[in-house]
SEFIZA-3560 file (N, C-alpha, C; in Angstrom, 3 decimals):
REM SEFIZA-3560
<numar><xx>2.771</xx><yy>22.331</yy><zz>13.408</zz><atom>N</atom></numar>
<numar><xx>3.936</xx><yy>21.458</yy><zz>13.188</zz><atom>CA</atom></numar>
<numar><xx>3.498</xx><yy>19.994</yy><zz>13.180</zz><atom>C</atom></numar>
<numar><xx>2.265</xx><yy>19.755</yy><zz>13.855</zz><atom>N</atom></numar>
<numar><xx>1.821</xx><yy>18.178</yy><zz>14.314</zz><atom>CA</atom></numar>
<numar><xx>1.526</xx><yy>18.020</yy><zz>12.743</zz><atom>C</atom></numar>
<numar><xx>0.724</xx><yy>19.036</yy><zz>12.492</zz><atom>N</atom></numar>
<numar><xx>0.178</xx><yy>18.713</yy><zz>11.224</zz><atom>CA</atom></numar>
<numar><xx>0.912</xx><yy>18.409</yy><zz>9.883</zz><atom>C</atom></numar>
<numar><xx>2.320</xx><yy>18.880</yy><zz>9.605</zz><atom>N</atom></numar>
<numar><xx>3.318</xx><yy>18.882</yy><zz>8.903</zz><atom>CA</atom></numar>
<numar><xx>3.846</xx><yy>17.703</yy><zz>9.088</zz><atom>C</atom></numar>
<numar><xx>3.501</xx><yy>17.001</yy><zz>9.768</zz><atom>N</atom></numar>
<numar><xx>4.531</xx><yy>15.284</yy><zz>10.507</zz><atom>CA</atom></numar>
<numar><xx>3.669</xx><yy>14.469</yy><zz>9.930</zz><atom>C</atom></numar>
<numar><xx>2.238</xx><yy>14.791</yy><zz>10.501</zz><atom>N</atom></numar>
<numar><xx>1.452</xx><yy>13.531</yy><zz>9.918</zz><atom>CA</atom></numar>
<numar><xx>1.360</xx><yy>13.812</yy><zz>8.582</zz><atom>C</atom></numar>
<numar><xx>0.819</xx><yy>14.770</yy><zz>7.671</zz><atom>N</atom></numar>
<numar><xx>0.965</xx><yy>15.002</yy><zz>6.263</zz><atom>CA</atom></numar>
<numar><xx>2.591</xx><yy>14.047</yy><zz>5.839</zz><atom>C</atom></numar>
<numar><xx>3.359</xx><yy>14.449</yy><zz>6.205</zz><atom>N</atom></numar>
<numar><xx>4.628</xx><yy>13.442</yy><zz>5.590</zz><atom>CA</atom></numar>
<numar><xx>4.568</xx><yy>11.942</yy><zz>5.801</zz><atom>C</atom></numar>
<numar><xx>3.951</xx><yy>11.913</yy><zz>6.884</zz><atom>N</atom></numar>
<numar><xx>4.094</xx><yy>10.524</yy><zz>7.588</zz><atom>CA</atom></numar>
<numar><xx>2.661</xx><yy>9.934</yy><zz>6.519</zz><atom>C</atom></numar>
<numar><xx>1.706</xx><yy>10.282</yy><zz>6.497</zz><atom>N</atom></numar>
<numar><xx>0.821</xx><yy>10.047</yy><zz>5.636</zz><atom>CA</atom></numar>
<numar><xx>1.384</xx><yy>9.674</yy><zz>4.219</zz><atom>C</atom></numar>
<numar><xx>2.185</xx><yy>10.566</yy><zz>3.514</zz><atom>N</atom></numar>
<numar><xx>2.603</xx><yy>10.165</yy><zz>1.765</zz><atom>CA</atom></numar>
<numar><xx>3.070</xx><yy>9.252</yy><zz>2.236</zz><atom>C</atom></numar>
<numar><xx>4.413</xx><yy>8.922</yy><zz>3.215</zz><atom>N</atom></numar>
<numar><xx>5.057</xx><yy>7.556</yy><zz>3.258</zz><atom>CA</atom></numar>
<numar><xx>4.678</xx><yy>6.910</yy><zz>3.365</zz><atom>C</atom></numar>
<numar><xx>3.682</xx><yy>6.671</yy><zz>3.874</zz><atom>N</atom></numar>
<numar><xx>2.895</xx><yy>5.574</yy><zz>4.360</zz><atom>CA</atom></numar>
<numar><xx>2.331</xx><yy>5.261</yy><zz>2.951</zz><atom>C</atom></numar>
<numar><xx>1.621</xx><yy>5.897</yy><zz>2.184</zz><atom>N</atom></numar>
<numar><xx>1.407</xx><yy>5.688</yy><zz>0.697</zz><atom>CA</atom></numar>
<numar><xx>2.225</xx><yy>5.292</yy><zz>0.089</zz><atom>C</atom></numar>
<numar><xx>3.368</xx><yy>5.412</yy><zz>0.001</zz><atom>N</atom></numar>
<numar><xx>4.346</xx><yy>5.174</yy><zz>-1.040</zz><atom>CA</atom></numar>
<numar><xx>5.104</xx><yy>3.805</yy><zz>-0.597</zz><atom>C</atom></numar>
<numar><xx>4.856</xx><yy>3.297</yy><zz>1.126</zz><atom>N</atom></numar>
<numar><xx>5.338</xx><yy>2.343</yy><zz>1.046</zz><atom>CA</atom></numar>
<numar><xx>4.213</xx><yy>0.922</yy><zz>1.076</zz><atom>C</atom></numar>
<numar><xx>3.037</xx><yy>1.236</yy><zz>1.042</zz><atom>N</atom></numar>
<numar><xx>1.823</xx><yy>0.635</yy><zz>0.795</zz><atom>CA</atom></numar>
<numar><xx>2.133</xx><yy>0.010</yy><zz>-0.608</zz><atom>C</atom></numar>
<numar><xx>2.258</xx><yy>0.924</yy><zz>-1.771</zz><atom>N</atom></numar>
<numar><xx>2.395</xx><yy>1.291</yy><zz>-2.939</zz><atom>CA</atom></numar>
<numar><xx>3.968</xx><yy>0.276</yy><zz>-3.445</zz><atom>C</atom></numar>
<numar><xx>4.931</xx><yy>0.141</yy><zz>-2.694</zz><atom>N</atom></numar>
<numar><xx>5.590</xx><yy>-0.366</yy><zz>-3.125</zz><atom>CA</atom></numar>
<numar><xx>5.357</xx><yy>-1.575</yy><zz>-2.441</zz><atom>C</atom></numar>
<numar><xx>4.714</xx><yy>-1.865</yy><zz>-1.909</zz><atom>N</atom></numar>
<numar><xx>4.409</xx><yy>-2.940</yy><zz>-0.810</zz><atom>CA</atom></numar>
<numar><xx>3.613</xx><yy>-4.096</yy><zz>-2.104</zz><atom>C</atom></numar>
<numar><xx>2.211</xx><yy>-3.590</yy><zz>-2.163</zz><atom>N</atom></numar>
<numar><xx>1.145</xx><yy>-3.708</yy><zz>-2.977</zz><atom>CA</atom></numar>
<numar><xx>2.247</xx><yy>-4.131</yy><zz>-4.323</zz><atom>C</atom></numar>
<numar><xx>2.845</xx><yy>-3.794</yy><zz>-5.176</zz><atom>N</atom></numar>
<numar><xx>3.659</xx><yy>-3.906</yy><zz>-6.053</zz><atom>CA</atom></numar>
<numar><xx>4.721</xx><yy>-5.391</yy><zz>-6.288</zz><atom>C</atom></numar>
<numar><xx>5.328</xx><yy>-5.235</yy><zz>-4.992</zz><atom>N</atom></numar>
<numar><xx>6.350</xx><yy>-6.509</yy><zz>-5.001</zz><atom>CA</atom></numar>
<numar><xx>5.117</xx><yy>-7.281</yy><zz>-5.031</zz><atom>C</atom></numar>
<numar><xx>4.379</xx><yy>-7.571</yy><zz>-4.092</zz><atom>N</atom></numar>
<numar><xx>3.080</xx><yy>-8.545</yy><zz>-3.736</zz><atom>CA</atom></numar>
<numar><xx>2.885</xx><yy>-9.465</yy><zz>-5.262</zz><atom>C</atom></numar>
<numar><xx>2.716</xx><yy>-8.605</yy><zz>-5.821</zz><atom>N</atom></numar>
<numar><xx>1.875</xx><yy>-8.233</yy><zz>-6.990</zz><atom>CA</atom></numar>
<numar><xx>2.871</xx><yy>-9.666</yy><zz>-7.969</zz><atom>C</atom></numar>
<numar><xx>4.050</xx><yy>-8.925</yy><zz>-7.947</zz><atom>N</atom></numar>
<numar><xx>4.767</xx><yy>-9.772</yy><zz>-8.672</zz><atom>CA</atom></numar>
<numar><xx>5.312</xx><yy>-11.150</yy><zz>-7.923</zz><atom>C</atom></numar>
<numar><xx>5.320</xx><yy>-11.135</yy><zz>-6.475</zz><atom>N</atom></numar>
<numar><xx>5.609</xx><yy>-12.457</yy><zz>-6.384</zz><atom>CA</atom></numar>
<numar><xx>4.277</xx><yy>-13.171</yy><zz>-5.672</zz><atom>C</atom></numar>
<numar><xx>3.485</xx><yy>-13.091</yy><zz>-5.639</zz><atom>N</atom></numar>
<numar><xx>2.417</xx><yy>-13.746</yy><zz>-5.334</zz><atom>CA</atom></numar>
<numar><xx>0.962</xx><yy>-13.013</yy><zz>-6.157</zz><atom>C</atom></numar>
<numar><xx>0.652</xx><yy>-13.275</yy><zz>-7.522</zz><atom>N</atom></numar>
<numar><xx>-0.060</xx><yy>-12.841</yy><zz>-8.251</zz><atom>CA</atom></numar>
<numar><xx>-1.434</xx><yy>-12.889</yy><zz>-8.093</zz><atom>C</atom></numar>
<numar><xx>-1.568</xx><yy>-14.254</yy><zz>-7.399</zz><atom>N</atom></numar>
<numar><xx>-2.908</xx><yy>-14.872</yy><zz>-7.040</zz><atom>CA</atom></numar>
<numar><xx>-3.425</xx><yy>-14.432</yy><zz>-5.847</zz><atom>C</atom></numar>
<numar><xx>-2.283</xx><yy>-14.265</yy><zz>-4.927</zz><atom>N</atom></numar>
<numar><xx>-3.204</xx><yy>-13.820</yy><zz>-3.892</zz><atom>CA</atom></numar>
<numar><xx>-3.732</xx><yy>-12.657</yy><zz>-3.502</zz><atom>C</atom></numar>
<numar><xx>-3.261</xx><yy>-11.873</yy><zz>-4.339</zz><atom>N</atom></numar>
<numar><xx>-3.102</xx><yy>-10.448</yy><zz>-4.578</zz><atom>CA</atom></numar>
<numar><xx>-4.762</xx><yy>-10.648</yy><zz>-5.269</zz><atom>C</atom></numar>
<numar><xx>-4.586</xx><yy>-11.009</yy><zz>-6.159</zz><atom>N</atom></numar>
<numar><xx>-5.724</xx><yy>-10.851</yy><zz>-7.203</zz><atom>CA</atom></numar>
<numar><xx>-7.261</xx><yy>-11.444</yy><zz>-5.625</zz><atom>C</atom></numar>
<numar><xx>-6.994</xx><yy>-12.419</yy><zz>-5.346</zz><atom>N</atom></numar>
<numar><xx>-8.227</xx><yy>-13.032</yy><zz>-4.508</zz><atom>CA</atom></numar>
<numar><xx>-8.112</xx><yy>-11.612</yy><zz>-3.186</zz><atom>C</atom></numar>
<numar><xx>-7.087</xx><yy>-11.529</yy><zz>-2.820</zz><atom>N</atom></numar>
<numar><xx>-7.765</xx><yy>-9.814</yy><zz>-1.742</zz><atom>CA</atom></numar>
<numar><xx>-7.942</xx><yy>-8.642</yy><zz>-2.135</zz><atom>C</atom></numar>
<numar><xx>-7.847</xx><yy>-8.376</yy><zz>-3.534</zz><atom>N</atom></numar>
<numar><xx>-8.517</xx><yy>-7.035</yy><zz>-4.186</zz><atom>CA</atom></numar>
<numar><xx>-10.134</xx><yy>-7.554</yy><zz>-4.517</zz><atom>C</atom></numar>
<numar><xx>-10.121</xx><yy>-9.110</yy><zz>-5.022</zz><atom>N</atom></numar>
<numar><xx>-11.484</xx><yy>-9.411</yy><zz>-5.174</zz><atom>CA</atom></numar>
<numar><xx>-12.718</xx><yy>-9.501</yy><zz>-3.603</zz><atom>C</atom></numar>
<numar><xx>-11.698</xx><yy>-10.058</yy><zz>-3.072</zz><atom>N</atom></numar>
<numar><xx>-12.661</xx><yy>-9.954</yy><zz>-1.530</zz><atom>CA</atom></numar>
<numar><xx>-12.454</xx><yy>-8.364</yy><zz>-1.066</zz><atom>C</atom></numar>
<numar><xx>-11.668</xx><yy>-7.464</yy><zz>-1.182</zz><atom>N</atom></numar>
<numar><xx>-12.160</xx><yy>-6.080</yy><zz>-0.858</zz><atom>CA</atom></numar>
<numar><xx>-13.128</xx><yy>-5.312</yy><zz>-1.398</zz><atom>C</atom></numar>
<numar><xx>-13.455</xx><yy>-5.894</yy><zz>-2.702</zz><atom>N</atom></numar>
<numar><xx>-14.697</xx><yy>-5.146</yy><zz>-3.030</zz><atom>CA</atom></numar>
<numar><xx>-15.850</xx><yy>-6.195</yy><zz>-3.442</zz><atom>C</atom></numar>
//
């Protein structure tokens, strides 16, 4: 059952990363762009 919680809790966590990452994206373009460049 633990395992069934974190598996869900895991996608959400993706999906709100994901929409997170997204708004970012559109209202701050630049800075977005300079911490994908410093992550890799």
């Amino acid at each position: 059952m633990a395992g069934v919680i974190f598996l869900i809790f895991g996608l959400v966590a993706q999906l709100v990363f994901a929409a997170a990452k997204l708004r970012m994206q559109s209202v701050f373009p630049a800075s977005v762009n300079l911490y994908s460049y410093e992550k890799h």
